[in-house]
C-alpha positions as YAML, in Angstrom:
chain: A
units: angstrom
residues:
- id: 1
  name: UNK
  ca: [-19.84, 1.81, -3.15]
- id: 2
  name: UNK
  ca: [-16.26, 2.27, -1.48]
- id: 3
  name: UNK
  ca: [-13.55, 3.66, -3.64]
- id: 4
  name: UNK
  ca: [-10.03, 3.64, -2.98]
- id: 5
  name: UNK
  ca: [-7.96, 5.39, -4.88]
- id: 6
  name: UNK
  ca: [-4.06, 5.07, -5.25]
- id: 7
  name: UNK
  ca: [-1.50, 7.71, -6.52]
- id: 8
  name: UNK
  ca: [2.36, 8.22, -6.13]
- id: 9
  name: UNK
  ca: [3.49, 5.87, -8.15]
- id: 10
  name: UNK
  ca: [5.81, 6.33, -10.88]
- id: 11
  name: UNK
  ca: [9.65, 5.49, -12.09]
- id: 12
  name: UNK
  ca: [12.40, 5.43, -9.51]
- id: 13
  name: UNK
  ca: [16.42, 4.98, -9.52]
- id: 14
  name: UNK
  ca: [17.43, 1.82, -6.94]
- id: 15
  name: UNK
  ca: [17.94, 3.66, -3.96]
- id: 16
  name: UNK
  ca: [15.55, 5.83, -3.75]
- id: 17
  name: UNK
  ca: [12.04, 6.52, -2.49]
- id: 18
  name: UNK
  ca: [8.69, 7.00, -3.37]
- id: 19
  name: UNK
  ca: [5.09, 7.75, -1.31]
- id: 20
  name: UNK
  ca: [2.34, 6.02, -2.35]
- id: 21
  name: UNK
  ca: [-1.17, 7.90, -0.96]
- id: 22
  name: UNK
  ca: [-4.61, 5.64, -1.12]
- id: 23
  name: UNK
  ca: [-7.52, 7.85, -0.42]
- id: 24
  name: UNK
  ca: [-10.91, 6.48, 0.64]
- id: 25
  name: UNK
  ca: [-14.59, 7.38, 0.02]
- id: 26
  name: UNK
  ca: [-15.81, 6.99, 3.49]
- id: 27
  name: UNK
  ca: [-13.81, 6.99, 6.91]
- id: 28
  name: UNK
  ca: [-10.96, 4.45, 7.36]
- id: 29
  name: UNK
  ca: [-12.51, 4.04, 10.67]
- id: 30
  name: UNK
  ca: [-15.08, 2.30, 9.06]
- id: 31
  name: UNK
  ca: [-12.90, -0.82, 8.27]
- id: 32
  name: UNK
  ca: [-10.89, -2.99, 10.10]
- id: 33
  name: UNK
  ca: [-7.76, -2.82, 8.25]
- id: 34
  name: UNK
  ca: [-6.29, -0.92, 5.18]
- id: 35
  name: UNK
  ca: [-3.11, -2.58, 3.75]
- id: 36
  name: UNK
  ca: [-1.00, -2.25, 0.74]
- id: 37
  name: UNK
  ca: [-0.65, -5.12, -1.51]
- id: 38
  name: UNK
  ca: [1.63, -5.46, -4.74]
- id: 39
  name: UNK
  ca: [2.15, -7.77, -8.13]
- id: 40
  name: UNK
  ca: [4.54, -8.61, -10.16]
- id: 41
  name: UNK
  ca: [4.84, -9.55, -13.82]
- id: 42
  name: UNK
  ca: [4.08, -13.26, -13.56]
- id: 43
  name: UNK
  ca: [4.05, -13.16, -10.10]
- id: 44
  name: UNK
  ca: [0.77, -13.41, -7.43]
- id: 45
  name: UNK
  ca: [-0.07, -10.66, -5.72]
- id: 46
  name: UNK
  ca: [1.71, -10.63, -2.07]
- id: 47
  name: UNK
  ca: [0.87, -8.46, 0.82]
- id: 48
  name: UNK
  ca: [3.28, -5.38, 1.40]
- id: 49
  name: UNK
  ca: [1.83, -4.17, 4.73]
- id: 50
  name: UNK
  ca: [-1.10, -3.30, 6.84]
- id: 51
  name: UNK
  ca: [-2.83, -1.01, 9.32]
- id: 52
  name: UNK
  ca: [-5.62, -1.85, 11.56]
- id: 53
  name: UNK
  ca: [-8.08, 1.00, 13.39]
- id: 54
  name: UNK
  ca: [-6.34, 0.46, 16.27]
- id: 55
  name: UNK
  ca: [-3.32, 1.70, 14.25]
- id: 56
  name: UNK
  ca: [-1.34, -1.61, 14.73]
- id: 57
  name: UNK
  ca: [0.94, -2.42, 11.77]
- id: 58
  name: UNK
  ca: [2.06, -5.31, 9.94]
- id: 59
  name: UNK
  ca: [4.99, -5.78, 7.24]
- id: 60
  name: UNK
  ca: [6.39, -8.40, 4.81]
- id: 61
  name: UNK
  ca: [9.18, -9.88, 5.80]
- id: 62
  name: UNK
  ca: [10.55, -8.43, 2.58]
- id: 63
  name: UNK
  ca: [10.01, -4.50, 2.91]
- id: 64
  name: UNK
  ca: [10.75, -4.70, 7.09]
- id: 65
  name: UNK
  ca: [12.76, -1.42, 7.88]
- id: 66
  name: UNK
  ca: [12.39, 0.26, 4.17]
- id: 67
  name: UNK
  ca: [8.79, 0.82, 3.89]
- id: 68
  name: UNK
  ca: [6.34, 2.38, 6.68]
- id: 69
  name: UNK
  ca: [2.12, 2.93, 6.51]
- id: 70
  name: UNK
  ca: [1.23, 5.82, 8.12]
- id: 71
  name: UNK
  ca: [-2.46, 7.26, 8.14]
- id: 72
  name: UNK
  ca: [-4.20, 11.07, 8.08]
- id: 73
  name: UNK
  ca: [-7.62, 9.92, 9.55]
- id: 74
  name: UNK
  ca: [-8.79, 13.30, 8.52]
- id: 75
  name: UNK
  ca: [-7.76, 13.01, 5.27]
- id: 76
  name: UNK
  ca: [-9.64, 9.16, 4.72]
- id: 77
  name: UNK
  ca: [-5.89, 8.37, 3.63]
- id: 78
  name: UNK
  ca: [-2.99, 5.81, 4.09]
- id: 79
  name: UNK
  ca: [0.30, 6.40, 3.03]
- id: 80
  name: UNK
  ca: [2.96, 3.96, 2.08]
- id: 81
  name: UNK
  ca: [6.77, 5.35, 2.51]
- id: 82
  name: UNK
  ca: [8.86, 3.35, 0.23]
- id: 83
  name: UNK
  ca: [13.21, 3.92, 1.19]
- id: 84
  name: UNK
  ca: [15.85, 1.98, 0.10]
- id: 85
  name: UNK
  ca: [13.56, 0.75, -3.44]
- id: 86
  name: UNK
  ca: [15.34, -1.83, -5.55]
- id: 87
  name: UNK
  ca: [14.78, -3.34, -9.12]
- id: 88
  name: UNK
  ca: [12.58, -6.20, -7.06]
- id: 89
  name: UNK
  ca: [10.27, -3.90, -5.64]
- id: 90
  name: UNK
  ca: [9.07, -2.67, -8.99]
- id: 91
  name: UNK
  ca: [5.44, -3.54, -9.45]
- id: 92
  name: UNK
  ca: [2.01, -2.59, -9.42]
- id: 93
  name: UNK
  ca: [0.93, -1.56, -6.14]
- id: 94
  name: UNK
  ca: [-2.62, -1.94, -4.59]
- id: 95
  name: UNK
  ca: [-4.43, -0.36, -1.45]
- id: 96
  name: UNK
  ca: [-7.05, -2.58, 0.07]
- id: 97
  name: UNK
  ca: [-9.28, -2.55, 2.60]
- id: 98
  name: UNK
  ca: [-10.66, -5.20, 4.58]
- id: 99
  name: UNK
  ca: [-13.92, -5.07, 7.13]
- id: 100
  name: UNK
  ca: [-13.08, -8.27, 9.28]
- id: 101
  name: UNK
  ca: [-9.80, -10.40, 9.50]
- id: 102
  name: UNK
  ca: [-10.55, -12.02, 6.04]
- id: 103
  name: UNK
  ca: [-9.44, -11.06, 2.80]
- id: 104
  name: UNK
  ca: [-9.90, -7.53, 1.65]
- id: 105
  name: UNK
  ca: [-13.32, -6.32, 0.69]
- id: 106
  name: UNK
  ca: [-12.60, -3.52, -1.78]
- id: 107
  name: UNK
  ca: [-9.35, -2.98, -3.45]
- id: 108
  name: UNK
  ca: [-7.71, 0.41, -5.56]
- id: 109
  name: UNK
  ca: [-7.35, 0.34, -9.23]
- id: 110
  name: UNK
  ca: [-3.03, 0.12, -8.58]
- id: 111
  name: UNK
  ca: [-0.08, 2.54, -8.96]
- id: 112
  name: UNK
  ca: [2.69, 1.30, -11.01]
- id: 113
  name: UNK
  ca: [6.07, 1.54, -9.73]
- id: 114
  name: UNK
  ca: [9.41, 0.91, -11.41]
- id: 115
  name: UNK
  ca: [12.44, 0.75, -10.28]
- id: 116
  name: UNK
  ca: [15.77, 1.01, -12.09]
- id: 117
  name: UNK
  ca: [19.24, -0.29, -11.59]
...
């Protein structure tokens, strides 16, 4: 069973920045894409950004030039850098990791993050 599991999270002035870390239980390598997801109160959950093996990225429209997934292969982890955070970006935040183009396969239990004005 694949576990992904999320830290980093945690209460933030607008303006600042947080790193989120998602750790896996088995190589990255091993799927075809990791990618950050987040929800809302009363909102659906909407894809943040992703990584594929081949280390190509892909962002909302909505985080483009403030947030950045990096990887540590070694480490099984993916990272997401979170600048510039504003009261909007507060929400729980999800890793996920897909092992075709489809939706994701197995997903993290969440990090909250809150961001205040």
């Amino acid at each position: 069973q694949v576990q992904l599991v999320e830290s980093g999270g945690g209460l933030v002035q607008a303006g600042g920045s947080l790193r989120l870390s998602c750790v896996a239980s088995r190589s990255i390598f091993s799927f075809y894409y990791m990618g950050w997801y987040r929800q809302a109160p009363g909102k659906q959950r909407e894809l943040v950004g992703s990584v594929t093996t081949g280390g190509s990225t892909n962002y909302a429209d909505f985080v483009k030039g403030r947030f950045t997934i990096s990887r540590d292969i070694a480490k099984n982890t993916v990272y997401l850098q979170m600048n510039s955070l504003q009261p909007e970006d507060t929400a729980v935040y999800y890793c996920a990791a897909g092992t075709n183009r489809g939706p994701p396969s197995y997903w993290g239990q969440g990090t909250q993050v809150t961001v205040s004005s």
